[in-house]
Structures are given as C-alpha cells and as structure tokens.
N, CA, C and O atoms as a GROMACS GRO file, in nm:
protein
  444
    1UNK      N    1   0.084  -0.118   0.000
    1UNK     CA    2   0.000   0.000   0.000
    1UNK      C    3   0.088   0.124   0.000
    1UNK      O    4   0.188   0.134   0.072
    2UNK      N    5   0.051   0.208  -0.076
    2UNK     CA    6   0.137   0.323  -0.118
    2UNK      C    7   0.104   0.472   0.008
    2UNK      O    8  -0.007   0.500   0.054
    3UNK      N    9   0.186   0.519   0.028
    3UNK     CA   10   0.134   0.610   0.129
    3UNK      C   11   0.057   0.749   0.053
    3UNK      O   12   0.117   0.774  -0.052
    4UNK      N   13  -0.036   0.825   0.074
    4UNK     CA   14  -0.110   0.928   0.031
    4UNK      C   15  -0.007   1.001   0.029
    4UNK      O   16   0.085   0.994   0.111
    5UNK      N   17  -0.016   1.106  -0.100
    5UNK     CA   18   0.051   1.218  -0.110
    5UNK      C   19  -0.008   1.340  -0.059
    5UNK      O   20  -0.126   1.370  -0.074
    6UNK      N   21   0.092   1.422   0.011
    6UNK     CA   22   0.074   1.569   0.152
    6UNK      C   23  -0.054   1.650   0.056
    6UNK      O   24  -0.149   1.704   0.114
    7UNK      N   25  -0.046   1.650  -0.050
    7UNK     CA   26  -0.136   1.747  -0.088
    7UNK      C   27  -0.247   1.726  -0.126
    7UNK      O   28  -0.337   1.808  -0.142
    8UNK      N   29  -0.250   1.603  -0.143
    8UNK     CA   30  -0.423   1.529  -0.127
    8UNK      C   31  -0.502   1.540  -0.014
    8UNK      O   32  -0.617   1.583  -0.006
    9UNK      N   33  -0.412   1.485   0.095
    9UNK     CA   34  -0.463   1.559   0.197
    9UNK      C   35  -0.501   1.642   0.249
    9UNK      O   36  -0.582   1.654   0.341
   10UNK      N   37  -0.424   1.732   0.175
   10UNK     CA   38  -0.454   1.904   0.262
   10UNK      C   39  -0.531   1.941   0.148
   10UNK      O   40  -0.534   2.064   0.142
   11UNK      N   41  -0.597   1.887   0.051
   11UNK     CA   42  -0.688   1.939  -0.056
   11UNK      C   43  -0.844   1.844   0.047
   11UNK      O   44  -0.924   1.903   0.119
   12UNK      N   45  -0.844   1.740   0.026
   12UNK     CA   46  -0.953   1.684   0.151
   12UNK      C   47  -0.988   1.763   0.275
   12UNK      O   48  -1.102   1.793   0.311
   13UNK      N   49  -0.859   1.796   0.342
   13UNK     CA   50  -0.881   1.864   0.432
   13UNK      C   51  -0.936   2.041   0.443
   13UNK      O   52  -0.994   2.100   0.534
   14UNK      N   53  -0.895   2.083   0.326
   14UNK     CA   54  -0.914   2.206   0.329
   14UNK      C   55  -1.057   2.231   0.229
   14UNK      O   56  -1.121   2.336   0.237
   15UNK      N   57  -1.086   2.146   0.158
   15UNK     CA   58  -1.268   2.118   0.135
   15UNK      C   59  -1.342   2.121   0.206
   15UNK      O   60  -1.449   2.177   0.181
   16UNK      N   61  -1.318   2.062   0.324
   16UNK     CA   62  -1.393   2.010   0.438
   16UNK      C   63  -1.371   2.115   0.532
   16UNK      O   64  -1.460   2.132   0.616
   17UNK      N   65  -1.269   2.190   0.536
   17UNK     CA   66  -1.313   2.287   0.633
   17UNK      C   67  -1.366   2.366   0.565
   17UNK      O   68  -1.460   2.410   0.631
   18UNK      N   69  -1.361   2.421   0.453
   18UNK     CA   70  -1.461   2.520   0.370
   18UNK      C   71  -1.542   2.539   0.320
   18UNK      O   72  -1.574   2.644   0.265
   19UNK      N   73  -1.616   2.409   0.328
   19UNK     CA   74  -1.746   2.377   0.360
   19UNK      C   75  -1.814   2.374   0.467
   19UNK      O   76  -1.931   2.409   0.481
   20UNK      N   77  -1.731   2.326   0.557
   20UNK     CA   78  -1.837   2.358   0.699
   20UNK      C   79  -1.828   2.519   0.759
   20UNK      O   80  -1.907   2.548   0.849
   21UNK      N   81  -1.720   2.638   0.701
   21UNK     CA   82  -1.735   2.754   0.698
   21UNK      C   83  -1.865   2.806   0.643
   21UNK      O   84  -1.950   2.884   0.686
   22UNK      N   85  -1.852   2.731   0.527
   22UNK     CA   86  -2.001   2.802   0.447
   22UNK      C   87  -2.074   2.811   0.525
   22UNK      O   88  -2.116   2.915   0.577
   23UNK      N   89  -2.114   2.655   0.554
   23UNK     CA   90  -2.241   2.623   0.617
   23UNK      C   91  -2.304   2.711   0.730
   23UNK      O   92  -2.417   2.754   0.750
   24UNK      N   93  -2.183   2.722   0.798
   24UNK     CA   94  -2.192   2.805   0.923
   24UNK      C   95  -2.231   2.932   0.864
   24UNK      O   96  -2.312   2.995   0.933
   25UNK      N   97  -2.189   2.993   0.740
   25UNK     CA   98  -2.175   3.134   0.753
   25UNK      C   99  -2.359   3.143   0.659
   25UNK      O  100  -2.424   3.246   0.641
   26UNK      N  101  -2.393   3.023   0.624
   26UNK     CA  102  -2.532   3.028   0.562
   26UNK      C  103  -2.650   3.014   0.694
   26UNK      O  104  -2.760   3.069   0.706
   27UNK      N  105  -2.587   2.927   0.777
   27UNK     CA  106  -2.682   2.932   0.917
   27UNK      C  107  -2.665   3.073   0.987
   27UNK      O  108  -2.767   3.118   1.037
   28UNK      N  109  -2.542   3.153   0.997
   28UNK     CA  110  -2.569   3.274   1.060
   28UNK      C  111  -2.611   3.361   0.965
   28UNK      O  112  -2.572   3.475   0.991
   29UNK      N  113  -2.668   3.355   0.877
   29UNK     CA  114  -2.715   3.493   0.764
   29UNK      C  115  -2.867   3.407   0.813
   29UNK      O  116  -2.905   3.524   0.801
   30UNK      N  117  -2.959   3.343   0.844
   30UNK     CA  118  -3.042   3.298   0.927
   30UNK      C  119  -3.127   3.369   1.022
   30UNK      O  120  -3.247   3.379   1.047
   31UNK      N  121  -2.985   3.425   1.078
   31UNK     CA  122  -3.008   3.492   1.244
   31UNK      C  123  -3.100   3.606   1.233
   31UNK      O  124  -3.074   3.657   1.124
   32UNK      N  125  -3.165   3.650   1.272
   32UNK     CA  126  -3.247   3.779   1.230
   32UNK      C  127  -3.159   3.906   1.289
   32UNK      O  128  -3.090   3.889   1.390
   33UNK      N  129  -3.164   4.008   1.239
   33UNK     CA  130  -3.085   4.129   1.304
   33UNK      C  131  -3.038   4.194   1.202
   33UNK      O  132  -3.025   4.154   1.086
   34UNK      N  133  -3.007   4.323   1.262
   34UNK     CA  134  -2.961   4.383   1.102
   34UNK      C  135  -2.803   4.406   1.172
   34UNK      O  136  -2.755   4.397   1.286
   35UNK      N  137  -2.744   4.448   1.007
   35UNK     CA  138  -2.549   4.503   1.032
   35UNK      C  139  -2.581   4.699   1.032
   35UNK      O  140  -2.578   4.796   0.956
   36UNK      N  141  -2.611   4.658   1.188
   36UNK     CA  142  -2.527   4.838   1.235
   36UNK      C  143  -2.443   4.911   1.243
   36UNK      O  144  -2.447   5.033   1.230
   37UNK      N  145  -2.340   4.832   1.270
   37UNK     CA  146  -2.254   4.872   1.325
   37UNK      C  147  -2.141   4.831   1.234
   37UNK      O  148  -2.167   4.776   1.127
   38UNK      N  149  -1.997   4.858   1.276
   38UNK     CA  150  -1.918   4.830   1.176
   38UNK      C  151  -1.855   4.689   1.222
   38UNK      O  152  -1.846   4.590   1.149
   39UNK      N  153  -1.807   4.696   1.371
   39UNK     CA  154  -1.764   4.592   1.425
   39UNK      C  155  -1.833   4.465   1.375
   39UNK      O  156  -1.753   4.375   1.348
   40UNK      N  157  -1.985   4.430   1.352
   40UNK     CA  158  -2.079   4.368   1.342
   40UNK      C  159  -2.029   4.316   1.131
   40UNK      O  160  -1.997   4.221   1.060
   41UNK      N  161  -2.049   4.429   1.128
   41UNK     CA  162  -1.991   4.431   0.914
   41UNK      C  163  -1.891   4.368   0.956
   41UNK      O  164  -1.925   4.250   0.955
   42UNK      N  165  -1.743   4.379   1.008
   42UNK     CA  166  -1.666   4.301   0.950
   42UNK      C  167  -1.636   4.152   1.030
   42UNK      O  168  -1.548   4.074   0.993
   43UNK      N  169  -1.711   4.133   1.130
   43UNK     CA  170  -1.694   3.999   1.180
   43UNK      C  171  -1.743   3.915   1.059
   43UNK      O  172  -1.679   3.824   1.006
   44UNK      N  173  -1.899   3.970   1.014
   44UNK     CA  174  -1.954   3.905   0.865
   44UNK      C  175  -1.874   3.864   0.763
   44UNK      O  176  -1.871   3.755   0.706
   45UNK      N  177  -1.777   4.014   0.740
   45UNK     CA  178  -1.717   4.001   0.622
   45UNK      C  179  -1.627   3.867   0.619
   45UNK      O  180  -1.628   3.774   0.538
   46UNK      N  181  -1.535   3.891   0.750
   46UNK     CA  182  -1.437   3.789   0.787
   46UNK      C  183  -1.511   3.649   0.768
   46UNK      O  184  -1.459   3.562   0.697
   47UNK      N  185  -1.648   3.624   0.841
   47UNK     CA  186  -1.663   3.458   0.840
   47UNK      C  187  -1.723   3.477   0.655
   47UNK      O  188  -1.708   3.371   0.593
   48UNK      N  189  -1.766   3.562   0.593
   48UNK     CA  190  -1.705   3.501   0.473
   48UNK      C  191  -1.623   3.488   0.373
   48UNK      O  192  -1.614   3.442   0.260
   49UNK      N  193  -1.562   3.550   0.459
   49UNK     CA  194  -1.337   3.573   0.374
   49UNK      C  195  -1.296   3.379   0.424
   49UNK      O  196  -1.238   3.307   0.342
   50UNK      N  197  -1.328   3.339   0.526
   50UNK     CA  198  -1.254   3.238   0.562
   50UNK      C  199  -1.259   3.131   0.456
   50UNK      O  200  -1.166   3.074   0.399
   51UNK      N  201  -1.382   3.120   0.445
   51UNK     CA  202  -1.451   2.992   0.336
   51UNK      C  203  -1.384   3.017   0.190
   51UNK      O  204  -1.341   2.926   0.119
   52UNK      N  205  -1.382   3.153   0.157
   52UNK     CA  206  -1.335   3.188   0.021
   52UNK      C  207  -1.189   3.163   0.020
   52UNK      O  208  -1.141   3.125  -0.087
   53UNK      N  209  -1.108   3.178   0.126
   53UNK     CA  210  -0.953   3.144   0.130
   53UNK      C  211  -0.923   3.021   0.125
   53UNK      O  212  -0.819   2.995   0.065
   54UNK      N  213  -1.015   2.886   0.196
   54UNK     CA  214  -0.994   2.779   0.194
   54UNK      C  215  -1.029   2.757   0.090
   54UNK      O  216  -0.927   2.757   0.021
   55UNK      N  217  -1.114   2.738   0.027
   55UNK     CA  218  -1.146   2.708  -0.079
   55UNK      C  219  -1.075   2.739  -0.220
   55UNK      O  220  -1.080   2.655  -0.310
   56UNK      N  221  -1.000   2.876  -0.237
   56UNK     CA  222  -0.922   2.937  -0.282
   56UNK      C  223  -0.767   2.826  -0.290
   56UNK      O  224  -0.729   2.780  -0.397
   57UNK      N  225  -0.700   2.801  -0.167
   57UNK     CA  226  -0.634   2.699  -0.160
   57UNK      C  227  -0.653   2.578  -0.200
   57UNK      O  228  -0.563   2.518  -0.258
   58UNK      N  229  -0.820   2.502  -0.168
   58UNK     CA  230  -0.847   2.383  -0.213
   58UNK      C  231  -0.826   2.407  -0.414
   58UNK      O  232  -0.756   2.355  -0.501
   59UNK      N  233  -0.874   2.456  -0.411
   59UNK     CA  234  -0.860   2.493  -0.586
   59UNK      C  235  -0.707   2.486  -0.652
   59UNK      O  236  -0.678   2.411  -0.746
   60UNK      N  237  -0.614   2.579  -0.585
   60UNK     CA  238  -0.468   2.560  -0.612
   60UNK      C  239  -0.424   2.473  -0.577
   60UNK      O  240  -0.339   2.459  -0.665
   61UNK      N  241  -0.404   2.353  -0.480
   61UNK     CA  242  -0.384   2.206  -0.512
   61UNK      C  243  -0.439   2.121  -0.628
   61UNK      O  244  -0.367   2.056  -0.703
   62UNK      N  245  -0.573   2.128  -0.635
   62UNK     CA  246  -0.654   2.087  -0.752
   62UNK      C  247  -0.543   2.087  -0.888
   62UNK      O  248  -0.523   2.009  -0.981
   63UNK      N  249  -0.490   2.205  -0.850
   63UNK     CA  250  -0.423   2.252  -0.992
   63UNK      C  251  -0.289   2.160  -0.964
   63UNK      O  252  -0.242   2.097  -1.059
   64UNK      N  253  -0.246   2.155  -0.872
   64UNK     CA  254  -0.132   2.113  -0.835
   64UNK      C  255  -0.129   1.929  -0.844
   64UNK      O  256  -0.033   1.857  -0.874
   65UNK      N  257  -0.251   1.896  -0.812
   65UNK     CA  258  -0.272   1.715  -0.822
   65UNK      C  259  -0.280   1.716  -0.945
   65UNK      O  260  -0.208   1.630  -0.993
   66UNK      N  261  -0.342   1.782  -1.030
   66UNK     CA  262  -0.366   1.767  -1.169
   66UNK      C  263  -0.262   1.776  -1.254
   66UNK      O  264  -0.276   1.734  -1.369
   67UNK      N  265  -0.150   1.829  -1.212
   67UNK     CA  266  -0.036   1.834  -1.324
   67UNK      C  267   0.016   1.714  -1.347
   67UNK      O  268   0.059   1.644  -1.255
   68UNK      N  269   0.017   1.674  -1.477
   68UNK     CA  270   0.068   1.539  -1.532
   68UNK      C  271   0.186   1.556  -1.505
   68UNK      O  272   0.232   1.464  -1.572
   69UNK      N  273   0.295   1.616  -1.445
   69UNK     CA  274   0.472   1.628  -1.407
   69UNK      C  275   0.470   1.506  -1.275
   69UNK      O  276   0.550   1.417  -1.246
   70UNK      N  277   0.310   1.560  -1.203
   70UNK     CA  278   0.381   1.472  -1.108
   70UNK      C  279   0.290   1.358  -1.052
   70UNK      O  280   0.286   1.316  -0.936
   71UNK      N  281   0.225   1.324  -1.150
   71UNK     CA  282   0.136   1.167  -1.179
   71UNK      C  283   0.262   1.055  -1.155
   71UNK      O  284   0.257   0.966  -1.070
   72UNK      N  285   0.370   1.077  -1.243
   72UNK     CA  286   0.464   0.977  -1.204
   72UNK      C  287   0.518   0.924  -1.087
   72UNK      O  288   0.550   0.807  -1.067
   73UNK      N  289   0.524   1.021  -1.010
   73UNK     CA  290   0.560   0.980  -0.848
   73UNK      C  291   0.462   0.943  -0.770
   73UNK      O  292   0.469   0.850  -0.688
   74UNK      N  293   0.353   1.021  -0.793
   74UNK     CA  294   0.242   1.037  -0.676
   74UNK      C  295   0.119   0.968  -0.759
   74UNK      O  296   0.012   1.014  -0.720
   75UNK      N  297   0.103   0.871  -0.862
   75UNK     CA  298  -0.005   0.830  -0.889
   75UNK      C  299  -0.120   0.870  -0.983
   75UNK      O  300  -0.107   0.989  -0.958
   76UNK      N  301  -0.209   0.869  -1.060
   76UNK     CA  302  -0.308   0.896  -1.153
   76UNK      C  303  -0.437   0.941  -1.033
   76UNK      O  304  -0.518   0.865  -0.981
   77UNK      N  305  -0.424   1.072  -1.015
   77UNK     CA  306  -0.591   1.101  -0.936
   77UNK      C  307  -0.756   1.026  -1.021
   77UNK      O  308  -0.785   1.012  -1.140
   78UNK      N  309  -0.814   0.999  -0.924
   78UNK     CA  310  -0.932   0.972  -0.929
   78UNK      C  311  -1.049   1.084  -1.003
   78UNK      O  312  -1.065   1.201  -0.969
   79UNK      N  313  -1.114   1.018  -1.102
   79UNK     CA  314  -1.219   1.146  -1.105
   79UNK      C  315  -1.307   1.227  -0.967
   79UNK      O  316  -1.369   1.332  -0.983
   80UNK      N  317  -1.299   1.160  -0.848
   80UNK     CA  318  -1.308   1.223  -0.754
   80UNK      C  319  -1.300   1.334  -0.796
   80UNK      O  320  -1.386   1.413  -0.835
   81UNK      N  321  -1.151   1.343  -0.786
   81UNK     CA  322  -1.116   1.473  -0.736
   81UNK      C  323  -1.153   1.638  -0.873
   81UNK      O  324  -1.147   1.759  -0.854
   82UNK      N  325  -1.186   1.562  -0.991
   82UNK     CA  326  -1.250   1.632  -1.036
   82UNK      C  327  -1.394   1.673  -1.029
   82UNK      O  328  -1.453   1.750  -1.105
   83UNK      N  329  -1.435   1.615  -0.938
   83UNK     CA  330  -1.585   1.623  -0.890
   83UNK      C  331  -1.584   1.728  -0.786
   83UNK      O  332  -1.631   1.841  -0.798
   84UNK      N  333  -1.499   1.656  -0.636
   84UNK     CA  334  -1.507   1.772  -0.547
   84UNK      C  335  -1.440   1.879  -0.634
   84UNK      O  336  -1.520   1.966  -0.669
   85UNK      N  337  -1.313   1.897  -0.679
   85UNK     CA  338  -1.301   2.069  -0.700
   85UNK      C  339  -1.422   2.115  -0.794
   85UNK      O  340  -1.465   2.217  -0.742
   86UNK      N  341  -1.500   2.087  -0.910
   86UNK     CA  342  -1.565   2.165  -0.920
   86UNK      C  343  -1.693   2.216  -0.821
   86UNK      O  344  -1.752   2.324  -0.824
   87UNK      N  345  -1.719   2.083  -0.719
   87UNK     CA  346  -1.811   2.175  -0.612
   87UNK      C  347  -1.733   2.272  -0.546
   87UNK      O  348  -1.784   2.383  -0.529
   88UNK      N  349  -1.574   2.243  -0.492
   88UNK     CA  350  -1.499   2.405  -0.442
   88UNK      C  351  -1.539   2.472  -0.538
   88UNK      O  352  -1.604   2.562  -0.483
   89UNK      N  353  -1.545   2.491  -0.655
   89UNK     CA  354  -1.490   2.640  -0.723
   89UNK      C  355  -1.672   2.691  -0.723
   89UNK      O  356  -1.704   2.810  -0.719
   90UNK      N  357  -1.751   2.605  -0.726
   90UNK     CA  358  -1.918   2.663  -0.720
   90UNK      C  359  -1.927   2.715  -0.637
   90UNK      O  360  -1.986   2.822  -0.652
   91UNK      N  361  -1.864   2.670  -0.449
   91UNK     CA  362  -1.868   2.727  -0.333
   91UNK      C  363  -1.779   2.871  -0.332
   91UNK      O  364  -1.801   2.977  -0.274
   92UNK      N  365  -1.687   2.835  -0.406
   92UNK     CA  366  -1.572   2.963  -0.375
   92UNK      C  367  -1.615   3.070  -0.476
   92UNK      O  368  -1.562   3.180  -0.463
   93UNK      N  369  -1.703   3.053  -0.574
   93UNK     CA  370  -1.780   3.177  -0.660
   93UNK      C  371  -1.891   3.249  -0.563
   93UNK      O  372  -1.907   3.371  -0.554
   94UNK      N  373  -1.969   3.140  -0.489
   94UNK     CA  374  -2.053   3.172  -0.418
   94UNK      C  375  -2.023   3.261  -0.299
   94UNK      O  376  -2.083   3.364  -0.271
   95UNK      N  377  -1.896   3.192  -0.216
   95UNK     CA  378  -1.838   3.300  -0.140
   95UNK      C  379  -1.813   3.422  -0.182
   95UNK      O  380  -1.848   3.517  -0.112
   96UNK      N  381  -1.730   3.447  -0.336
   96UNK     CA  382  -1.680   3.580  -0.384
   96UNK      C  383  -1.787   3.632  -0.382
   96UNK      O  384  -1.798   3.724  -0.301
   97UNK      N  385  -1.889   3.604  -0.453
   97UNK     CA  386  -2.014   3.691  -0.481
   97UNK      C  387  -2.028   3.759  -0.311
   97UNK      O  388  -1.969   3.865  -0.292
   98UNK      N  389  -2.086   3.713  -0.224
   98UNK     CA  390  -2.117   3.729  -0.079
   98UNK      C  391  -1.936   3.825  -0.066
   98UNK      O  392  -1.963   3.943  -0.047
   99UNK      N  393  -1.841   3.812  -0.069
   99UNK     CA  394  -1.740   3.893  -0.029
   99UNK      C  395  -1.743   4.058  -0.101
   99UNK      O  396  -1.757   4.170  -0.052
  100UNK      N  397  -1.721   4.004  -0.243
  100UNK     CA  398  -1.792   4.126  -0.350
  100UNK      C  399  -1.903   4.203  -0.275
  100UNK      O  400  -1.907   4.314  -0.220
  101UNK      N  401  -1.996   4.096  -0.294
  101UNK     CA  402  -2.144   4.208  -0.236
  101UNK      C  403  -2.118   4.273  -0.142
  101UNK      O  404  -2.152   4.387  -0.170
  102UNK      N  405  -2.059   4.270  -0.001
  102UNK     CA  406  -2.037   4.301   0.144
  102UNK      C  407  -1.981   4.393   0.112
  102UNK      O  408  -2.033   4.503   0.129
  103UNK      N  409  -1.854   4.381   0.052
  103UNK     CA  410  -1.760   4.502   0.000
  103UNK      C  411  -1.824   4.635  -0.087
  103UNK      O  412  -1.796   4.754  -0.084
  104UNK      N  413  -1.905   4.572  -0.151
  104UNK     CA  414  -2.015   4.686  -0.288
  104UNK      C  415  -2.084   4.776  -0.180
  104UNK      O  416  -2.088   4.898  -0.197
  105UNK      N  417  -2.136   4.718  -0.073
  105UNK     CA  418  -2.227   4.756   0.004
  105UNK      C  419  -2.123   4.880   0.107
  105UNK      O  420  -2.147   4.999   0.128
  106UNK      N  421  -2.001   4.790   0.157
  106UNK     CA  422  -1.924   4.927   0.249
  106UNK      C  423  -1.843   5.019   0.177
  106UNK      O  424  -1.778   5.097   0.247
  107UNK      N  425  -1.829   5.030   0.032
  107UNK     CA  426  -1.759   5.146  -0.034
  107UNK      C  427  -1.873   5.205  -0.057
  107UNK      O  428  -1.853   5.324  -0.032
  108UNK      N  429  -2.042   5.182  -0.108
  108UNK     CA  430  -2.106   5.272  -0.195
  108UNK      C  431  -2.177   5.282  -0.135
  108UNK      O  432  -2.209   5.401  -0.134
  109UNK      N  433  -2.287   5.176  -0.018
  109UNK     CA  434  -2.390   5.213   0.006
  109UNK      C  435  -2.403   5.293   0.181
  109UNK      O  436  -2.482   5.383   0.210
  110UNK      N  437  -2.309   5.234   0.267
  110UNK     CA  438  -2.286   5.265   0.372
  110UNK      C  439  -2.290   5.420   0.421
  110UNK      O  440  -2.201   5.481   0.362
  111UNK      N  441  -2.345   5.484   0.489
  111UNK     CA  442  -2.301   5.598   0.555
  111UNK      C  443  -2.258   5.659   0.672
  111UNK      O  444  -2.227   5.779   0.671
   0.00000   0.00000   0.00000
C-alpha cells in the first residue's frame, strides 16, 4: 500500500473545512438582526473571507494534483477529485459573490 501524497490531503482537508465555513456562515445569515454597526460588518465580512480562502487553496492544489509532471511519483488522481473541486470552485464563486457584495455595500452604500 502506497502512502497518500501531503497534498491530497490538505486538498480533503481544506474542502472540508470550507465547507463547513459556508455552512456556518449560511446558518448565521439565518439569524435575524440587522449590520449596524461596523464591528458587526466586518466579523460578517471575515466569516465570509474564511470559506473563500480555503477554498481558494483547495482549488490551487486541484491545480497542483492535476499536473501530469507529477502523476509519475504520486499516482493517476481519481475522477473524484475532479468532482469535489468543481463543487470548491461553485462554493468559492458563491463566497466571492457574498465577499464582493459586502464590500459593494461598504464602499457605496454605507453611511
């Protein structure tokens, strides 16, 4: 049995935490209350900067398992893994949009 290569892992791993960021950051947009304050805006902004960075990373491994240079050492990936990254990159558009928007909202609409 061949041992897993470091960046498969940390592509598994960093899916999985940036998904359960989402999740979280889709259960607190839930919460009823409005953004008053600023402190309040950027805790938001931040829980959805986190998801977009992991995910951001999960994507640049993607790129990195995928290079045929280094199939030879480390093995032929699974279509897996072309499955999960395109759900990262659906999640990590979804985040930008939500980062974008937040941002649209504190340069133009804010006073």
């Amino acid at each position: 049995m061949q041992p897993v290569p470091l960046k498969r892992v940390f592509f598994w791993a960093l899916y999985v935490l940036g998904s359960l960021f989402l999740v979280f950051r889709v259960l607190l947009s839930l919460v009823p209350g409005r953004i008053n304050d600023l402190k309040i805006f950027l805790f938001y902004l931040t829980v959805d900067a986190i998801p977009a960075n992991l995910l951001f990373a999960c994507y640049l491994l993607y790129r990195k398992i995928m290079d045929t240079r280094n199939w030879r050492s480390e093995g032929v990936p699974s279509g897996t893994y072309r499955l999960f990254s395109f759900l990262a990159s659906m999640e990590l558009a979804f985040c930008l949009l939500r980062v974008g928007g937040m941002m649209f909202y504190l340069l133009f609409e804010s006073k």
